[in-house]
C-alpha positions as CSV (number, residue, x, y, z in Angstrom):
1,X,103.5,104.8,125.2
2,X,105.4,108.0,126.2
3,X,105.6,109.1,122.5
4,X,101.8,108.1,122.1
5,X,101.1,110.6,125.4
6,X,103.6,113.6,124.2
7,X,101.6,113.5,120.7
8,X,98.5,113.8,122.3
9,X,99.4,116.5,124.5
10,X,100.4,118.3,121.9
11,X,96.9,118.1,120.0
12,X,94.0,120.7,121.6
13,X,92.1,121.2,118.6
14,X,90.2,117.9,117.7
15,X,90.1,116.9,113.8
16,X,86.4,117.4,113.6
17,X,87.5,121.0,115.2
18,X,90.4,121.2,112.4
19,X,88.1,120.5,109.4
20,X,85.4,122.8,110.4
21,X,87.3,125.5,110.4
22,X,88.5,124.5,107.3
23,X,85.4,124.6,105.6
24,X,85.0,128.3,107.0
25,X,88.3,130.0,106.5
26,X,89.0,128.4,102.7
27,X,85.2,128.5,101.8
28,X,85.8,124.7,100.4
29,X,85.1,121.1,100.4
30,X,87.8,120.3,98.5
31,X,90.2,117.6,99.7
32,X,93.3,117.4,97.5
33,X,94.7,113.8,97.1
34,X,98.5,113.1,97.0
35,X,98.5,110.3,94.6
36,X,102.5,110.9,93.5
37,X,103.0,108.9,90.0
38,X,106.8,110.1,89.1
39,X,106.1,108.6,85.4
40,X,103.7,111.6,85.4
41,X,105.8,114.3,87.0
42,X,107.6,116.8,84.2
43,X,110.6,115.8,83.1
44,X,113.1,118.6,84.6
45,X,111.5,117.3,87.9
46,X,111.7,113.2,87.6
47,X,115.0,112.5,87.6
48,X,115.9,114.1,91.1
49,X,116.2,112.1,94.2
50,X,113.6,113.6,96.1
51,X,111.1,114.4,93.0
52,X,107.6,113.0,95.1
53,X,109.1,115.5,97.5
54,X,109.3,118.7,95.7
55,X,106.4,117.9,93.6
56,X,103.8,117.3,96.5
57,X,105.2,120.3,98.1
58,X,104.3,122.3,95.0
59,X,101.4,120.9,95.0
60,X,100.2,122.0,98.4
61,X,101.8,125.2,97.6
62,X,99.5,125.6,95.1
63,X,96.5,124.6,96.5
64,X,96.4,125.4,100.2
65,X,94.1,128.4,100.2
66,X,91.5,125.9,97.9
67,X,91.7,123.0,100.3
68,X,90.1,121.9,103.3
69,X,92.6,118.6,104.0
70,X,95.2,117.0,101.9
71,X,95.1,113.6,101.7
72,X,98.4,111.9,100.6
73,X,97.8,107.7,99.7
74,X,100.8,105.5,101.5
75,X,100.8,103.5,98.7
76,X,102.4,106.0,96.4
77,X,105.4,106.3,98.6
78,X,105.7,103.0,99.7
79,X,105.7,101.1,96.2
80,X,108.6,103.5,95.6
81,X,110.5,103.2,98.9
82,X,109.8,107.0,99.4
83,X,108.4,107.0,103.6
84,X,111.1,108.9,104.2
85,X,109.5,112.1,101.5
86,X,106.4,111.3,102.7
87,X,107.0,111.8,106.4
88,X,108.9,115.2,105.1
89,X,105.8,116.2,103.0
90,X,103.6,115.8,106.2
91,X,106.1,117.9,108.7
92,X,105.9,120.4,105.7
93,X,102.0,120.5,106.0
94,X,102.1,120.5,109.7
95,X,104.2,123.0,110.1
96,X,103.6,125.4,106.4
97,X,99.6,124.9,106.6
98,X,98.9,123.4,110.6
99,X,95.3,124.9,109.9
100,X,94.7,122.4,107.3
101,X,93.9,118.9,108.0
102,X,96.1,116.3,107.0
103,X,94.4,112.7,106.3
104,X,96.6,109.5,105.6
105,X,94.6,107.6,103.5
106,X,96.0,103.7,104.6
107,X,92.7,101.9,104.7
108,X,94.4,99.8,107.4
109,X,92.3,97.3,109.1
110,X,93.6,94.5,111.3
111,X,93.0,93.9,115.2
112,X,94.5,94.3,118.8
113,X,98.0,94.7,118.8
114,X,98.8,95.0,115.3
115,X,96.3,97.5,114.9
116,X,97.9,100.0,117.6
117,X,100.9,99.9,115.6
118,X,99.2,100.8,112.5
119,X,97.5,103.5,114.7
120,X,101.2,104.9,115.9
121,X,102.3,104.8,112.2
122,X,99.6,107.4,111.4
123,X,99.6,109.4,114.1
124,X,103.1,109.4,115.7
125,X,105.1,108.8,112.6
126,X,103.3,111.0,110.1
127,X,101.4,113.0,112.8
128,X,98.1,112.7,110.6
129,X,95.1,114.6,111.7
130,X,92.9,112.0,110.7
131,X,93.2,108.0,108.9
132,X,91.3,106.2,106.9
133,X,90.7,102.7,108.1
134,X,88.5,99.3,106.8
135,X,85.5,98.2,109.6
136,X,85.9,94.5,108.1
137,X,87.2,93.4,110.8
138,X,85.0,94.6,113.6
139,X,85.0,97.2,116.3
140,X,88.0,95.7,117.8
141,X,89.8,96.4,114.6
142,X,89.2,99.8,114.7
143,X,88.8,101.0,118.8
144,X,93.3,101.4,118.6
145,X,92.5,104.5,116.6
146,X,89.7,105.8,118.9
147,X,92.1,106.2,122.1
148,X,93.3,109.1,120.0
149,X,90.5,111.1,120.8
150,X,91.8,114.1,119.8
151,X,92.3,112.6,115.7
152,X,89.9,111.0,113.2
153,X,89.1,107.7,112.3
154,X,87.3,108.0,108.4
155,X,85.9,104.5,107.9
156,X,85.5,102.8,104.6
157,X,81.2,102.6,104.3
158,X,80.4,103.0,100.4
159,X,83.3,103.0,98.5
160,X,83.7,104.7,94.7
161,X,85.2,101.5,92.8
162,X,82.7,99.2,90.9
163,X,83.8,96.2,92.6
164,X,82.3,97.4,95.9
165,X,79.0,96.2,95.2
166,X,80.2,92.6,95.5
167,X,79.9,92.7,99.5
168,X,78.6,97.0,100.3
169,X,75.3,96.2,98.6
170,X,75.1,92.4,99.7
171,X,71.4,92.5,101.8
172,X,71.4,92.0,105.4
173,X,68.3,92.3,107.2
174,X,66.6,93.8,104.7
175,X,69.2,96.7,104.3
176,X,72.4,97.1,102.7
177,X,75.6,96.3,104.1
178,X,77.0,99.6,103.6
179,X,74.1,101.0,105.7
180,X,74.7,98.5,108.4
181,X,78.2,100.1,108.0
182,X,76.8,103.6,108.7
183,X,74.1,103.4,111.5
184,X,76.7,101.0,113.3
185,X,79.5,104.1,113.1
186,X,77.1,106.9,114.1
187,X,75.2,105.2,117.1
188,X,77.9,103.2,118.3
189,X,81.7,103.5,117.6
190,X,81.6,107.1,117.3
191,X,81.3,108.0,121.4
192,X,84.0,110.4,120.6
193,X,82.7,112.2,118.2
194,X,86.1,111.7,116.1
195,X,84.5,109.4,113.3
196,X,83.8,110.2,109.6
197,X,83.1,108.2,106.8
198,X,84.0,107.0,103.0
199,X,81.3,107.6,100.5
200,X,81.8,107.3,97.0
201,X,80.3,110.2,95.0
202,X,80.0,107.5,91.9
203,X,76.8,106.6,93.8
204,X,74.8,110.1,95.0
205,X,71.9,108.1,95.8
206,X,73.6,105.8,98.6
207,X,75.6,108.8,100.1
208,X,72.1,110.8,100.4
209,X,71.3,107.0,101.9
210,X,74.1,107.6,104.0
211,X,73.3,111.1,104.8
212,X,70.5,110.5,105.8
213,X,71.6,108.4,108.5
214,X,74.5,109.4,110.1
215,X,73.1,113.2,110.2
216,X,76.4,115.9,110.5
217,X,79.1,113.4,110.9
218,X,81.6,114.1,108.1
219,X,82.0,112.4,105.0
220,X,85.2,111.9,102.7
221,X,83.5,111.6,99.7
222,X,86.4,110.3,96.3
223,X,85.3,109.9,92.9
224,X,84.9,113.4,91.1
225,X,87.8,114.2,88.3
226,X,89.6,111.0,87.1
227,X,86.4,109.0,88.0
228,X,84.3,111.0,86.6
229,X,81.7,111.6,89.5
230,X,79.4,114.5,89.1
231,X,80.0,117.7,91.6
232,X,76.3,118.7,91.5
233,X,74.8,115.5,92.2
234,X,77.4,114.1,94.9
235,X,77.1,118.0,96.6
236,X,73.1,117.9,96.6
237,X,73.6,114.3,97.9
238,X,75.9,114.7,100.5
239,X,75.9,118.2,102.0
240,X,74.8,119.0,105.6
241,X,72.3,121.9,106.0
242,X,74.9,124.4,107.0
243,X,76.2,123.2,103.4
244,X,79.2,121.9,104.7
245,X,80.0,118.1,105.9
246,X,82.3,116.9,103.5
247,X,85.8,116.8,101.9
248,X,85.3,115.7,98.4
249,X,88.7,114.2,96.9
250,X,89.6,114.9,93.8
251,X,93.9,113.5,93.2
252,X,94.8,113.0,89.5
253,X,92.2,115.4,88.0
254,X,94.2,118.3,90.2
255,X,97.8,116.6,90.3
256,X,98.1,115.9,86.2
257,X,96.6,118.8,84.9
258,X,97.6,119.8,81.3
259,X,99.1,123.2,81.7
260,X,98.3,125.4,79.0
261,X,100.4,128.2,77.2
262,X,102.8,129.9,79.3
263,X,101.6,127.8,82.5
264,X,104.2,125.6,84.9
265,X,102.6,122.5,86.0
266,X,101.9,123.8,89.4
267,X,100.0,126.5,88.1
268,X,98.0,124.0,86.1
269,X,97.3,122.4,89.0
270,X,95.8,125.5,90.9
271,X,93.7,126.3,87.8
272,X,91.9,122.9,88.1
273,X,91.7,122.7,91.6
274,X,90.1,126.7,91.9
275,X,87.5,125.2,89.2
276,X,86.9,122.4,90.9
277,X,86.5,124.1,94.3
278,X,84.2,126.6,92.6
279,X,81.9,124.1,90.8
280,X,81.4,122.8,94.3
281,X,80.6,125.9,95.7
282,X,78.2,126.7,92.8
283,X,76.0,123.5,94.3
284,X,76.3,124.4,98.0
């Protein structure tokens, strides 16, 4: 509880705060993903002991003036025992680039007092601006990350993989779950005002659904660049009037690039991620 106190006296600029004057100062919606594969990294890199470390770091490097948040995914660092680089690669973030908001993406959702752990993990362990977090379970599952008023809570509403149709589109009342999903979020768990939302761009027509229910709230939108969702459609879809309200992910696309002639992999990665910031700017 002290630790939980001393973090949020520390935090006087809310996420929602954070992110909007990310969108400003960077002119972007990008959200670069930290999706570390070390069977992708280049070989001179690999073989060190703290590889995810140094490559992520270049990554963000290379892509902080581009970005509006960085998202590293747990699951890369824990399937390779690598926390500890991932708590470093968040300090560095925090304390290289504290203007730009850091999201873990951990899709956590369980309830009561399991669910305040998972809540401490993000926010006292990795100090993350903002998490990302399942509503399966109900409100319960989710109100441990709401006493941090001062981060976000991004839940999981229409999701970019195929197999979430099988329950986000099931009908309920005459509506789709995912929508449920949405109007429950904006008129009732969000009394904060902390709150954003998952929304595939593989499906432009549900996030304009979405947008048009939820109104400014932000929205983490994944799917462009590996998954092949289109910029124009998902930023036509999804933008707010001010052309701003959300942070569309792109990970591999950015991360992988194929440097050409002359180019180090971390410049590859700039190159992509300023023509992918740019396309989205070209629809705004």
């Amino acid at each position: 509880m002290q630790l939980h106190m001393l973090s949020l006296q520390r935090y006087t600029v809310t996420f929602i705060q954070k992110l909007s004057a990310a969108w400003a100062s960077n002119a972007s919606l990008l959200c670069v993903g930290l999706d570390p594969d070390v069977s992708k990294f280049p070989p001179e890199l690999a073989q060190q002991p703290d590889a995810i470390s140094l490559f992520c770091k270049a990554m963000i490097d290379a892509t902080a003036d581009l970005a509006c948040s960085f998202k590293p995914q747990i699951a890369y660092f824990a399937a390779m025992r690598a926390e500890d680089q991932l708590e470093d690669i968040c300090r560095y973030i925090k304390t290289a680039y504290p203007a730009i908001p850091l999201i873990l993406d951990a899709k956590r959702g369980d309830i009561g007092a399991t669910a305040e752990q998972y809540a401490r993990e993000a926010f006292e362990r990795y100090d993350a601006d903002a998490v990302t977090v399942n509503p399966y379970m109900g409100f319960d599952s989710v109100a441990p990350y709401m006493e941090w008023k001062e981060r976000g809570a991004i839940v999981l509403c229409r999701t970019s993989n195929p197999g979430g149709s099988d329950l986000q589109f099931l009908t309920v009342d005459g509506r789709p779950l995912y929508q449920h999903v949405a109007q429950l979020v904006a008129d009732k768990w969000n009394v904060n005002g902390q709150c954003a939302l998952v929304v595939g761009a593989t499906f432009p027509q549900e996030l304009a659904q979405v947008r048009s229910i939820i109104g400014d709230m932000p929205l983490l939108v994944p799917g462009i660049g590996a998954q092949g969702g289109d910029v124009a459609a998902t930023v036509a879809a999804g933008k707010t009037a001010d052309g701003n309200g959300m942070m569309i992910n792109s990970s591999r696309a950015i991360l992988y690039a194929k440097p050409l002639a002359g180019e180090s992999y971390s410049d590859a990665a700039r190159r992509v991620a300023i023509e992918t910031r740019d396309a989205i700017n070209a629809c705004r």
